[in-house]
KOLLUM-720782 format. One record per residue: residue in one letter; x, y, z of N, C-alpha, C in turn. Coordinates in steps of 0.02 Angstrom, whole numbers, plus 50000, padded with zeros to 5 digits. Each point is the difference from the previous one (the first is absolute). Layout:
% KOLLUM-720782
AXYZXYZXYZ ...
END
This chain:
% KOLLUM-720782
X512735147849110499544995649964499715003749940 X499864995749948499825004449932499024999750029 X499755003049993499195001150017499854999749940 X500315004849926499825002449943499664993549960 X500374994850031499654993349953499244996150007 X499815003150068499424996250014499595006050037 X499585000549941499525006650020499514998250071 X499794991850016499844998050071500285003150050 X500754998650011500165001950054500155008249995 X500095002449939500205008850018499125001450035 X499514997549989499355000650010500135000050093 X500374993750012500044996950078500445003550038 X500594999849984500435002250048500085006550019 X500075000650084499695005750022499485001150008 X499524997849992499204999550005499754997350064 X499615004350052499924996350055499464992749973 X499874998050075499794992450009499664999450051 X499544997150007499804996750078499714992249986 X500194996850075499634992149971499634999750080 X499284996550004499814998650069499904993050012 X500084997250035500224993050019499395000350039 X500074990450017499354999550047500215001850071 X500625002050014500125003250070500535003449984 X499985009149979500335003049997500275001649949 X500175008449988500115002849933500695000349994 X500285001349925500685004449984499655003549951 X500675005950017499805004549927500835003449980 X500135003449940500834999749984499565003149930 X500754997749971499995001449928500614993249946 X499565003849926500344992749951500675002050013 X500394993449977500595001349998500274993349945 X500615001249997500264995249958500834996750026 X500054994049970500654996750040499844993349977 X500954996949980499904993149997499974998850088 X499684991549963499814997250084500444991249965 X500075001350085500364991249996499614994650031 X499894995549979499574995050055500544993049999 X500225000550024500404994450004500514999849955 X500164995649967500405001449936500055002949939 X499225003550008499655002649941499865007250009 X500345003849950500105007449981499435001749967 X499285001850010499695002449960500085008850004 X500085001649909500295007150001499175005049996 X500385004650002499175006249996499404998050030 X500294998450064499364998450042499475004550019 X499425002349983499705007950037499734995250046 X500065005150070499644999450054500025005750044 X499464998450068499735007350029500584999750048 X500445005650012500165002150053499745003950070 X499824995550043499455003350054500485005750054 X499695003450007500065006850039499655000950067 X499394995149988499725001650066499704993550006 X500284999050049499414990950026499705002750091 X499325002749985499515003750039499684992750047 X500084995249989499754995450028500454995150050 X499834998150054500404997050024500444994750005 X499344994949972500264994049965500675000949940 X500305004949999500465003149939500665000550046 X499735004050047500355001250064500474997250034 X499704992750036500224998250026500174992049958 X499894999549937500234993649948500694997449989 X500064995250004500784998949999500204998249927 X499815002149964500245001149917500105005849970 X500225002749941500275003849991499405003649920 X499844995349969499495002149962499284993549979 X499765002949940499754992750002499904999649924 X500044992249982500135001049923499384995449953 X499475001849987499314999649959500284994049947 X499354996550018500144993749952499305000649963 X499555001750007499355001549978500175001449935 X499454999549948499955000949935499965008549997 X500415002249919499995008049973499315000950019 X499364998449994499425002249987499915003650075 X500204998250062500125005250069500445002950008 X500464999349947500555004150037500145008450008 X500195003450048499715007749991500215002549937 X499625004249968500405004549943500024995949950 X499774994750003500244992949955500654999549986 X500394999750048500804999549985500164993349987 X500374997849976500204994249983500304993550073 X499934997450005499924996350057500784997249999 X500584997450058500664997050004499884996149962 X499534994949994500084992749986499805000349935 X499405004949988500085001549924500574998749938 X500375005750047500745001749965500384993749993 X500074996850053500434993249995499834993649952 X499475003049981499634994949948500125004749920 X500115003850002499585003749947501265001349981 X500345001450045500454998749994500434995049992 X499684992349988500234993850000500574998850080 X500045001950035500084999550062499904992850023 X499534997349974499834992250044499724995549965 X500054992850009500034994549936499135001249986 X499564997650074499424998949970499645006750037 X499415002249963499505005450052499374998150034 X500564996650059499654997650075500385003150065 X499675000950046500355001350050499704996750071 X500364997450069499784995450042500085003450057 X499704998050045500035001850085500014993550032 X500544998150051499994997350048500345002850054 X499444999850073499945004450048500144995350047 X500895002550049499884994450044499655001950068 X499504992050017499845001050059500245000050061 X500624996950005500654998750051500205006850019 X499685003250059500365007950004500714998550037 X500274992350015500495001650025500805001149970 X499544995849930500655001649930499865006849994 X500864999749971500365007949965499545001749944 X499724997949940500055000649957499114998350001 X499655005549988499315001150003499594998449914 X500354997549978499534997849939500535002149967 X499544999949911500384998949945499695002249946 X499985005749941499665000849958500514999249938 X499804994949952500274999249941499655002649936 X500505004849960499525002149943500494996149931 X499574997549952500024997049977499894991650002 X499794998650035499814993050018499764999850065 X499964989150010499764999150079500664997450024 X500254998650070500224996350027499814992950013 X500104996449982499724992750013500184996650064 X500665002950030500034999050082499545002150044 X499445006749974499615001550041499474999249997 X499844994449996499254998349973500004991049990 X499494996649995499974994850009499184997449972 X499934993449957499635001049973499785003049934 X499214998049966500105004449951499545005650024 X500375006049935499445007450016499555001549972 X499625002750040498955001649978499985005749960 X499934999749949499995007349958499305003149991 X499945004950011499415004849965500105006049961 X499375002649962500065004249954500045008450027 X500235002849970500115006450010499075000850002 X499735005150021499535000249970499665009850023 X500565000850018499885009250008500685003049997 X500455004849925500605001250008499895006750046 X500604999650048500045006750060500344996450038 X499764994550070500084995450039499994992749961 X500444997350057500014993449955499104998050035 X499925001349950499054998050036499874991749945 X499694995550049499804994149990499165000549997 X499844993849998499214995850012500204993950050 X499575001450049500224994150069499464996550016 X499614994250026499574997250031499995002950072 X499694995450023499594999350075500644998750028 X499755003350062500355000150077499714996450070 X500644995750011499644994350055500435002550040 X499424996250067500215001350082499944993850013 X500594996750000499924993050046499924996249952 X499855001249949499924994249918499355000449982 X499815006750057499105000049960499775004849947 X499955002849970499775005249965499555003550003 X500185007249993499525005350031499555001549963 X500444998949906499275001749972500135006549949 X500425005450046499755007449967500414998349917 X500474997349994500425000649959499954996249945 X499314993950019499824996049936500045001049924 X499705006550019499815002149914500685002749979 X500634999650042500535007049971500125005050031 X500554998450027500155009150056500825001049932 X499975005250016500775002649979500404998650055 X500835000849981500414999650038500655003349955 X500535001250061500615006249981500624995850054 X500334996549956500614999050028500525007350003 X500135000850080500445006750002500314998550058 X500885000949983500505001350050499905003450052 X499805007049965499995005050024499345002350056 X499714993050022499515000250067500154995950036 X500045001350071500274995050049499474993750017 X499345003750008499634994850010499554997349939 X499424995850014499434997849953499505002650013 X499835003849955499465005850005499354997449955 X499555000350012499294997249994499095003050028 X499664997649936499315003250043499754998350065 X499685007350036500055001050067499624991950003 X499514998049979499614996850035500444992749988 X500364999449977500324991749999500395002250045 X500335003350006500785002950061499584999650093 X499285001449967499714999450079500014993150001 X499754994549960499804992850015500654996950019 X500595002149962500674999750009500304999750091 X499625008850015500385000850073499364996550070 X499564998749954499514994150053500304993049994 X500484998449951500134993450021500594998850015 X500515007150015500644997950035499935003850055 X499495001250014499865004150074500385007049990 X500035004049942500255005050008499565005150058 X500335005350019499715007150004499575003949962 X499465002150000499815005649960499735005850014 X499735003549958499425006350021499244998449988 X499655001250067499285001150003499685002649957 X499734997649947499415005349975499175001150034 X499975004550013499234998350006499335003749970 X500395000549941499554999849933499924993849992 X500554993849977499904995649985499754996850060 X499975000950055499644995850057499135002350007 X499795006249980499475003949999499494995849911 X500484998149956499694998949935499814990650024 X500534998950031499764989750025499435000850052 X500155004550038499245001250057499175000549941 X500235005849976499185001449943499914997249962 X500514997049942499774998149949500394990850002 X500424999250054500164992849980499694995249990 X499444999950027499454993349977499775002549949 X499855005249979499784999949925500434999549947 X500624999649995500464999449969499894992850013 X500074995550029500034995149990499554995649964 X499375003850022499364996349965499944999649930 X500375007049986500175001649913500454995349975 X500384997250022500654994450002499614993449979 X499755000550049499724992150004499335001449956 X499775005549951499534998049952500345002749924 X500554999550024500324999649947500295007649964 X499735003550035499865006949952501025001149989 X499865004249956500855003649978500315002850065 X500604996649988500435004050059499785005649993 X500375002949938500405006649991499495005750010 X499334997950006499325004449993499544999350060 X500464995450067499705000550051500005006450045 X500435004150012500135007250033499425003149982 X500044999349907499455007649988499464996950006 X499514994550001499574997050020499845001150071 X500315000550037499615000250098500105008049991 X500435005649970499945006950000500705001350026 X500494997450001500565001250056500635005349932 X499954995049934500285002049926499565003749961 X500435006849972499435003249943500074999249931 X500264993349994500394993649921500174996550027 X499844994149942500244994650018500684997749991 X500404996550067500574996949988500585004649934 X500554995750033500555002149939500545007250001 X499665000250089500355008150013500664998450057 X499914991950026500774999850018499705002150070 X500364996850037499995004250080500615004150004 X499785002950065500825004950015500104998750061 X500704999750020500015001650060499855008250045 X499955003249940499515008850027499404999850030 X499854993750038499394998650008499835008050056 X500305001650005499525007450028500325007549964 X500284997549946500085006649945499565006049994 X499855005149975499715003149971500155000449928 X499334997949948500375001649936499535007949972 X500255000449937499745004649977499375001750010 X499945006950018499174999350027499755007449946 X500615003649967499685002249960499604998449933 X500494993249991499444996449940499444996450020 X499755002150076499354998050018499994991750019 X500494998050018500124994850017499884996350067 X500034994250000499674998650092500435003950035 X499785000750071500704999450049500534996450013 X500415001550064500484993950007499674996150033 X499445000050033499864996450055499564992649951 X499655003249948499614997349961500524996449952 X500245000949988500644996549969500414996550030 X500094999650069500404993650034499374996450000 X499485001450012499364995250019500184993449934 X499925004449955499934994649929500764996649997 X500455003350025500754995049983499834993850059 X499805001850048499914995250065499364995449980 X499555003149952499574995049991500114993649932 X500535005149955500234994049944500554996350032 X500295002050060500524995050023499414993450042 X499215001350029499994995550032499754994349951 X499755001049944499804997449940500664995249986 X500345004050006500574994749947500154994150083 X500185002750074500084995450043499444995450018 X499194999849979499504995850021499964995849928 X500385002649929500044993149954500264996550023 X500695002550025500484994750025499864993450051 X499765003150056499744998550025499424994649995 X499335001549950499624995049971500224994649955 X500575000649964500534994249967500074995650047 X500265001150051500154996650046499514994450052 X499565001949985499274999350037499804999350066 X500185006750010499975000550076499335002150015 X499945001550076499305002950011499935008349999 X499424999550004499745008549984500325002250071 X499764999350066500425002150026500685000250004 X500274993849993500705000549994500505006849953 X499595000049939500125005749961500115007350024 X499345001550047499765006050032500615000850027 X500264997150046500494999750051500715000749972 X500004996049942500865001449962499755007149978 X499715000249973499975007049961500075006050032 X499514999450077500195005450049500914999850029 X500164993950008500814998950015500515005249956 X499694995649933500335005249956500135007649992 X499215005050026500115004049980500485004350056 X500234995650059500495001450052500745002249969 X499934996349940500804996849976500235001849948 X499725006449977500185005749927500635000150010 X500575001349962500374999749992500365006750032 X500505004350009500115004850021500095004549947 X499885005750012500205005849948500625000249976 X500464999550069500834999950003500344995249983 X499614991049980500364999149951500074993150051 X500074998950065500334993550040499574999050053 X500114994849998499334996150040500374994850053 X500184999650043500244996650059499554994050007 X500644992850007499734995249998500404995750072 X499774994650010500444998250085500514993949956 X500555003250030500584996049976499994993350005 X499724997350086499854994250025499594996549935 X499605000149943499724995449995499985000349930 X500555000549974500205000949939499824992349972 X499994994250037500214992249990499085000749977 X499525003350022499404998850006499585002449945 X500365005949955499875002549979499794996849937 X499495002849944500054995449919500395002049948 X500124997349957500315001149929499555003249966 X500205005049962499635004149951500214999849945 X499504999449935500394996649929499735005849956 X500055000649943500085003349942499684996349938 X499705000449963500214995549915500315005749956 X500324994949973500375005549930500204993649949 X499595001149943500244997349947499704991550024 X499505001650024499824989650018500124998950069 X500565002350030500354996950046500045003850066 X500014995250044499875004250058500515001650036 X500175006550016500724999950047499855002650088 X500224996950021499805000650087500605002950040 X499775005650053500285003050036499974996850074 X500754998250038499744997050070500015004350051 X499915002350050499945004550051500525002249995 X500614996350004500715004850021500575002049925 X499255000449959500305002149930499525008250006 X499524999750017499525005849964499955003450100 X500184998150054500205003750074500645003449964 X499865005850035500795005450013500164997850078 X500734998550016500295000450064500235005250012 X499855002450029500625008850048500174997150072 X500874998849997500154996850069499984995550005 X500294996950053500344994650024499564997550075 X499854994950038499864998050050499435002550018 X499985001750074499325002450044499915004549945 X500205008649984499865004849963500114999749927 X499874993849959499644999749947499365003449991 X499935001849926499395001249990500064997249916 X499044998550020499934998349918499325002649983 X500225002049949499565003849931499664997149937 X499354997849970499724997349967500445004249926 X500254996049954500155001549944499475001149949 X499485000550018499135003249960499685005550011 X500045005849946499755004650006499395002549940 X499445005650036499654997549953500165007449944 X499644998449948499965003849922499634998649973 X499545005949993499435000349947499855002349954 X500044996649933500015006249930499244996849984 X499675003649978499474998849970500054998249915 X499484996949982499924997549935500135006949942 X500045001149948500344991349968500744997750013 X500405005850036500914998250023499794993450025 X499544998350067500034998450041499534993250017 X499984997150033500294998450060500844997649982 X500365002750059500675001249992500484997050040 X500414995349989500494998150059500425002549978 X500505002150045500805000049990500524994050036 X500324996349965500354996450023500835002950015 X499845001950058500915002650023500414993450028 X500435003950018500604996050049499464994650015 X499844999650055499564995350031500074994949966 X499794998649925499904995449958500614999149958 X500495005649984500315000049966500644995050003 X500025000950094500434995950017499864993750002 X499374995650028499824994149994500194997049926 X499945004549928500104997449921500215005549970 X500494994249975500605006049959499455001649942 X500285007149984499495000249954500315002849959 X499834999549913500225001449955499635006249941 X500295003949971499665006449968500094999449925 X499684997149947500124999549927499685002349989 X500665006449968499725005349953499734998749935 X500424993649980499925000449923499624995449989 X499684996450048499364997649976499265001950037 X500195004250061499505003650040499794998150029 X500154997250032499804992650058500375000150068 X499734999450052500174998850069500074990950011 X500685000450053500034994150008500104997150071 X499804996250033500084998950072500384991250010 X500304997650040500344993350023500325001150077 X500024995350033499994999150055500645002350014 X500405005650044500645001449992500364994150060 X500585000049981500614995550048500595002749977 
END
């Protein structure tokens, strides 16, 4: 290969690399090579050749690499991205590219990614477009999130969202993912911080509710927050953070994530207009039903029929998930098991509040990636 022409890659190649994923690292070095994707030769491809995949999920994966659709602005080293090239090489009529993911695990043929256009066999209906509105991830602007067709609320003003292949499930803030696994009867983890903050301060939180005062400034008001709102919960609810910058503890710091999560579940709650007790009681339910650290939350197969629909907005429109779209099955018969496809994620402001829309969703709507006008697109796949 001539290097001499492109002072980039004499910069790249040979140059180690590392990338960390949300489960599990590689690390290698640049390299260079045409790549084929189908019928399409794109030449002087740089990419990392990994050397060490230290993680397990790497391990035991039944693929062979993985190939970044994300915008140059993440890419390591800022290397030029495949799909880049295929655009930037006239490779393909228009610069769009599509996913349709089949849900049928009993067909051969597990989906379909087309670059340069959509498939119109796989999809049905017209498609919901939105604006690019962060280059890195295909990152959107999404509405409110319903349980059952009701709305929770957190997402009124604007949550972000990240259509990505490359996550199996639907990842979301802890405290909607709990209201989530209270209403399909998931599994969860006990807090009892958050059961300790509804004991002391839940009626006063409420009283603040019902006179109106600011959400976001109820925590540091009863003493539980040392600022107001806007710091995001975590699921670290018993972290330790930095304590050399003189910072709370961990213990003092799950207090306040457990106390802005009960804030956001007793609005909900008062929308609805339930009673004060009634509230007390979901809220303590809830704080049973944190989501797991590890990611899966066990749900009873039996009552999948019972379960609600969970919806989305994007772009106006509402798209709804039915139990045996957003349930994982493992197995067949008596020794089935099923797994809530909701996990939680917490970025704090201003990234944040943050969904990721994976598989889960990806498969319910084909979804479409325009580059060249920067826009995400969703339609009902078939």
């Amino acid at each position: 290969c001539d290097f001499i022409r492109d002072k980039f890659l004499i910069f790249h190649i040979g140059k180690s690399a590392a990338i960390q994923y949300g489960s599990g690292a590689i690390s290698g070095f640049f390299s260079q090579d045409n790549v084929k994707v189908g019928d399409l030769v794109v030449t002087d491809q740089e990419f990392i050749e990994a050397t060490r995949e230290p993680s397990v999920t790497f391990l035991v994966a039944k693929f062979d690499g993985i190939l970044g659709l994300g915008f140059q602005e993440i890419s390591v080293g800022n290397a030029v991205p495949v799909w880049y090239n295929m655009v930037k090489q006239g490779l393909i009529k228009d610069p769009v590219f599509s996913f349709w993911l089949n849900r049928n695990t009993e067909e051969e043929q597990g989906g379909e990614i087309v670059f340069g256009g959509v498939d119109p066999n796989h999809y049905k209906g017209e498609i919901t477009y939105v604006p690019v509105t962060q280059k890195g991830y295909w990152q959107f602007d999404m509405g409110d999130v319903l349980i059952d067709g009701k709305a929770t609320g957190y997402c009124e003003s604007g949550c972000s969202a990240i259509a990505d292949s490359g996550t199996s499930l639907l990842a979301g803030p802890t405290a909607i993912i709990t209201m989530i696994n209270q209403a399909i009867g998931a599994s969860g983890v006990a807090s009892q911080q958050c059961k300790s903050v509804v004991e002391q301060y839940g009626q006063t939180i409420m009283d603040l509710l019902l006179a109106e005062a600011h959400p976001k400034k109820i925590c540091s008001q009863v003493g539980v927050c040392t600022f107001d709102g806007n710091r995001g919960v975590s699921m670290g609810i018993d972290s330790v953070v930095d304590e050399k910058a003189g910072r709370s503890t961990g213990l003092q710091d799950g207090m306040c994530s457990a106390c802005e999560m009960a804030v956001i579940w007793m609005e909900n709650q008062l929308r609805q207009n339930q009673t004060q007790d009634r509230i007390l009681n979901y809220v303590n339910e809830l704080c049973e039903r944190l989501p797991s650290p590890l990611g899966e939350s066990a749900v009873d197969c039996g009552k999948l029929s019972s379960m609600p629909k969970v919806s989305f907005t994007i772009g106006g429109k509402v798209f709804d998930l039915s139990p045996n779209e957003y349930i994982l099955k493992v197995g067949e018969g008596a020794k089935a098991q099923c797994i809530s496809g909701f996990t939680g994620l917490d970025i704090p402001p201003p990234r944040g509040p943050l969904w990721i829309l994976g598989d889960i969703f990806m498969g319910r709507y084909h979804t479409v990636f325009d580059y060249g006008k920067l826009r995400v697109g969703f339609a009902e796949a078939a």
